[in-house]
Each structure stands twice: as structure tokens, then as C-alpha cells.
N, C-alpha and C positions, 0 to 999 in steps of 0.2 A: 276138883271143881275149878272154871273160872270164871273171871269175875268180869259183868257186863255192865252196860250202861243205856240208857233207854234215849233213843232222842228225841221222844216225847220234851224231854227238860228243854228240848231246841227247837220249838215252837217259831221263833224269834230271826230264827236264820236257815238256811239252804239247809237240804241233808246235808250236800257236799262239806260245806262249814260246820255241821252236826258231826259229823263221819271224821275229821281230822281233830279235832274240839276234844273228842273221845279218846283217841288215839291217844294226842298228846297228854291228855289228863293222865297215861299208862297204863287203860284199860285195853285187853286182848281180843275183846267183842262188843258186839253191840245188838240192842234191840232196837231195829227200824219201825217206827210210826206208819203204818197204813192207811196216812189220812194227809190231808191237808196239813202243812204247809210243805210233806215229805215226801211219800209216795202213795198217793190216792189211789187206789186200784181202779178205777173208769179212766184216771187220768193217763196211765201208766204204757206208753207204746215200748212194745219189745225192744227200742233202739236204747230207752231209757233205764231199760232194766238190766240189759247188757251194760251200761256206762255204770251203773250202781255196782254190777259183779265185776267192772275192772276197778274198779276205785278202792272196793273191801280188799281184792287181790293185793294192792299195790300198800296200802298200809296195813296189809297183816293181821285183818281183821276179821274174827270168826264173826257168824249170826247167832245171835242165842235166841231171840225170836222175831215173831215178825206180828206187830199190836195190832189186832184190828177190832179192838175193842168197841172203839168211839168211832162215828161219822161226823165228822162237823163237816168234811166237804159237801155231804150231801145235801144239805141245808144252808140258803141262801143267810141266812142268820143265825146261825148255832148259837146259844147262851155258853158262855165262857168257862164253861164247870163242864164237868164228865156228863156228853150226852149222847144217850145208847140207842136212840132211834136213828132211823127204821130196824127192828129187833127179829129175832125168828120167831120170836110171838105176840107181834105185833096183831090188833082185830084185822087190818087190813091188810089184803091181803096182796095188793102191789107192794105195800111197803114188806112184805116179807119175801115176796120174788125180790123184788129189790137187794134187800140183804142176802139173798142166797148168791146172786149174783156177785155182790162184792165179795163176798167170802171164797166163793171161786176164784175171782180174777186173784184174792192175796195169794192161792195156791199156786194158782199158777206161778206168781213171781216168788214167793219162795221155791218153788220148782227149780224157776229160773238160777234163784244168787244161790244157791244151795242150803238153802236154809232146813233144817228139821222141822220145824214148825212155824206154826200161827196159834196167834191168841183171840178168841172172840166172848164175847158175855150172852148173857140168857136173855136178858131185857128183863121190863116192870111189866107187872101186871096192870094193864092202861085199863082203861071202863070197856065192858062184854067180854075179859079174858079174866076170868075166874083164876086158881091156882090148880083146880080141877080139869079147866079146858086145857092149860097153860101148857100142863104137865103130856095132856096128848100132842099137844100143838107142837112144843117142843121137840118131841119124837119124831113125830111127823118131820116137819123139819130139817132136821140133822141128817133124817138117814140117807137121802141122795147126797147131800155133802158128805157125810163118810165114806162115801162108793165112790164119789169126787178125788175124795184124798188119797184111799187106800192104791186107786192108779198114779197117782202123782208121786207116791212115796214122802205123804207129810203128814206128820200129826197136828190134831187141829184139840186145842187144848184149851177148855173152859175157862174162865175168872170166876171164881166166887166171891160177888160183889155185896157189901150192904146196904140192902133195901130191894135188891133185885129179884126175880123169881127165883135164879136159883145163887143162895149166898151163903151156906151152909155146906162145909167139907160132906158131911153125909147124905145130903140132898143130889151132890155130885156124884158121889160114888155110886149108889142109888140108881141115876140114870148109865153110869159106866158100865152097869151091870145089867139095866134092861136092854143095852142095845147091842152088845156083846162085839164091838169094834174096836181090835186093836190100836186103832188110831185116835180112838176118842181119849183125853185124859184128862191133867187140870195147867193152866197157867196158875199157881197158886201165889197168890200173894200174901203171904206171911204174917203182914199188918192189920189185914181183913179180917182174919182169923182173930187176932188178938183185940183187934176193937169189938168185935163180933162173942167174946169173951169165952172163944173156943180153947180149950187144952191145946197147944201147938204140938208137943208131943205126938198127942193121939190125930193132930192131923194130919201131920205125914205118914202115921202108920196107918189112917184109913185109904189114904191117896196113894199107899206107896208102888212102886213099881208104875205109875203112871201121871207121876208131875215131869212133864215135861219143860218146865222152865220156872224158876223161884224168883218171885219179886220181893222185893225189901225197902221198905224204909226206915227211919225210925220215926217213932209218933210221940205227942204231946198226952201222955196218959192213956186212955182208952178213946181219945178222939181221934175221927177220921182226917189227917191233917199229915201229908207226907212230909219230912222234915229230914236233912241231911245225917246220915245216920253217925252216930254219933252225940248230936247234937237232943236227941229228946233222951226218953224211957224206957224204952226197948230191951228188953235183956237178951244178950247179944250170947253170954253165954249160955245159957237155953237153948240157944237156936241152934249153937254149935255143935253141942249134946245132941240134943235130937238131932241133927243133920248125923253125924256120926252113929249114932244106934241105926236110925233108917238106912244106912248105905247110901244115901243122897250123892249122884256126884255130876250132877251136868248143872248147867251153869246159874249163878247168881247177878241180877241183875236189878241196878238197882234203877226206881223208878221215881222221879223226881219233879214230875209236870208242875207242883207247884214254885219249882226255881227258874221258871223263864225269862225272869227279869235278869239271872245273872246265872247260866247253864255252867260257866267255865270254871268260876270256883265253887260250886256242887260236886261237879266232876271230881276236880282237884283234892279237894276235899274227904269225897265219899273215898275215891281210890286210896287216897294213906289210911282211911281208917279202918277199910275193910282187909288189906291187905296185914296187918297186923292182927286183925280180929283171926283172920285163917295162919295165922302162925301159934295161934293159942289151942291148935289140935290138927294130929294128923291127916296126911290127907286120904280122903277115903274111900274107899275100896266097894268092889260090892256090886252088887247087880243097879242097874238104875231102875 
């Protein structure tokens, strides 16, 4: 496994400054932001995506994903918390072209830096999207973006978020299995799971063979509240355990948007205490 860093936490400063930030913190990868204030996919001219694949080149740095979770560039006013509109099931239905769009153009630049993947969310059920429409809407949806990827050579890997449509490990597998695309899987965030008061164990064995990228923080109990890990409740060796039974081995990253005020010692931080947490079991092997 190795161990990445999201620059989401670098909200606050340039990729460019996010991308070295990381580095130095002695992280070997990184998850790039798909958004504002990093690489917006509308905003995004091939010269600039070129200058992002020499820059990873030149400090050494692998992609472990690429977020394209949140929009806030698309909104001239985005509220300052996780927001997931325009959604793929959204009522409206520019705002779901809209999103199909972005989710394309992240392919394409993950294409570009050589990224394995992208990360994106289901959306809320808004008023005239039932859980029933949601669930076709969704379908519907996905599947030219999976035709999308499967020529790009990228997988495009869900979050199961709380409060979302889709926020439940078996809600996801669920749809993995109705759409029968090798390239659909999960962005799994680890923490969801556990605020979400799901057996973590059992949620990588329902996800296995198809999380393509593992989020981490540590949390304040069962609240949704990302904290430098280490520093909350999280049982760390749990995770290890099951990372090790699953065969888990591509990358851990950790994600940290709520340290924007100070990205460099989260960084710092998160890397001494993770890199010790993976010295407390071997490394491991196994199909991903």
C-alpha cells in the first residue's frame, strides 16, 4: 500500500504549493481536487494539465485519486461545507448534463496525469427525486460515463456519503452489480462507514475487489468530523486487520478538508502517524 494525501486540506493555496506541501510532508502520492481552487475540469486547458503531469514527474509523486466529489467552482457562491450539486440525480436535468460533463472532462485529465481514477458522489435526494426515481435516474446516468471511462482506461469510483442517495456499502455494491462495469467501484471512505455505524470489516468484504482508492481520517466518536488521525477514536488497528484479511493494497489517503487553516502540519502529522500504524502489520499481498 501507499500512503497519499488529498489537497483538498490545500484549499488555501495553489496546487502547485499543495503538490510540494505533500511531498515534503514525505508523502509518495497524492489526491488531486477537481475543483476550485485546484483543477476545475471546465477550467482545465490541456497546457495546464500537461504542467500538473510534469510537476507530479518531477517530485515523485504517484496519483492515488482524482476528487471530484464537490463543485463549488460551479457555483458562484458555494456554502463552505461539502456541496454535491449539480448531482447525476439531480430533478434538473441541465444540472445533470452539467455534471456528466464535469465528470468527463476529470477523465479526461486523469487520462492525461496518468491517474487510475476518479472519485464522484451520488447526490441528495432534492424535492421530485424520490429514492425510487433516484435509483433509475442514477442508472441512467452512469452508464455513458462508464462507456466514457471504460475508453479512457479509468475507473470512476463512488463515495458513499452520509445523507446521500447512495451512503451505504450495500446500496453501492448493489448498483456495481446492476450495471455490470468493470470500471464502476467505490472511493471508500472508511470514516463514513463508521459514523454510518457499518461493520468495517464486512465493508470491505462487500466492496472487495473494487475500492479503488481508501479515505481515512480519524473521527471524534461516531461524528462526521475529519480529524488528524491519530488525534480522535478510530481504531486503527481494526482497520489494519481488515485491510490485511481483504488483501487491500493500493493506496491510502488521507483526507483532511477540514485543516485548511493549517494543511502543513496535518500533513506532517498524518504522515509520522500513518507510517508507523503500517509498520504494525505486513505488507500486503493479494488480488486488489
Amino acid at each position: 500500500m501507499q500512503l497519499a494525501f488529498s489537497t483538498n486540506a490545500y484549499t488555501r493555496f495553489t496546487l502547485a504549493e499543495a503538490l510540494r506541501g505533500i511531498r515534503a510532508a514525505g508523502f509518495g502520492a497524492v489526491e488531486i481536487l477537481a475543483d476550485t481552487p485546484h483543477a476545475y475540469p471546465d477550467g482545465l486547458t490541456m497546457d495546464q494539465m500537461l504542467s500538473i503531469r510534469e510537476q507530479l514527474s518531477a517530485l515523485g509523486l504517484a496519483v492515488s485519486n482524482i476528487n471530484a466529489n464537490c463543485t463549488f467552482g460551479y457555483w458562484r457562491h458555494a456554502p463552505p461545507e461539502a456541496f454535491f450539486e449539480p448531482s447525476l440525480i439531480s430533478p434538473n436535468p441541465a444540472h445533470r448534463a452539467d455534471r456528466h460533463r464535469l465528470i468527463c472532462r476529470t477523465i479526461d485529465f486523469a487520462k492525461v496525469i496518468g491517474a487510475e481514477n476518479i472519485s464522484i458522489t451520488s447526490g441528495r435526494c432534492l424535492g421530485e427525486m424520490s429514492p425510487s426515481r433516484a435509483k433509475r435516474q442514477m442508472a441512467e446516468s452512469l452508464m455513458p460515463i462508464l462507456d466514457y471511462a471504460e475508453a479512457a482506461g479509468v475507473n470512476v469510483g463512488i463515495e458513499c456519503e452520509p445523507g446521500l442517495f447512495i451512503e451505504y456499502a450495500a446500496e453501492l455494491r448493489d448498483l456495481i452489480d446492476q450495471l455490470q462495469s468493470a470500471r464502476l467501484g467505490a472511493n471508500l471512505d472508511i470514516g463514513h462507514s463508521y459514523v454510518l455505524g457499518e461493520d468495517v470489516p464486512t465493508v470491505l468484504q462487500i466492496l472487495q475487489g473494487r475500492i479503488w482508492n481508501l479515505h481515512v481520517e480519524d473521527l471524534p466518536g461516531r461524528k462526521h468530523y475529519h480529524m488528524i488521525p491519530g488525534r480522535g477514536d478510530f481504531d486503527w488497528m481494526m482497520l489494519a486487520n481488515a485491510l490485511r484479511q481483504t488483501g487491500y493494497n493500493r493506496a491510502v489517503t488521507v483526507e483532511l478538508y477540514t485543516q485548511a487553516h493549517d494543511p502543513g502540519t496535518a500533513a506532517v502529522e498524518s504522515f509520522a502517524f500513518l507510517s508507523e500504524w503500517m509498520k504494525n502489520f505486513p505488507a500486503v499481498g493479494g488480488s486488489r
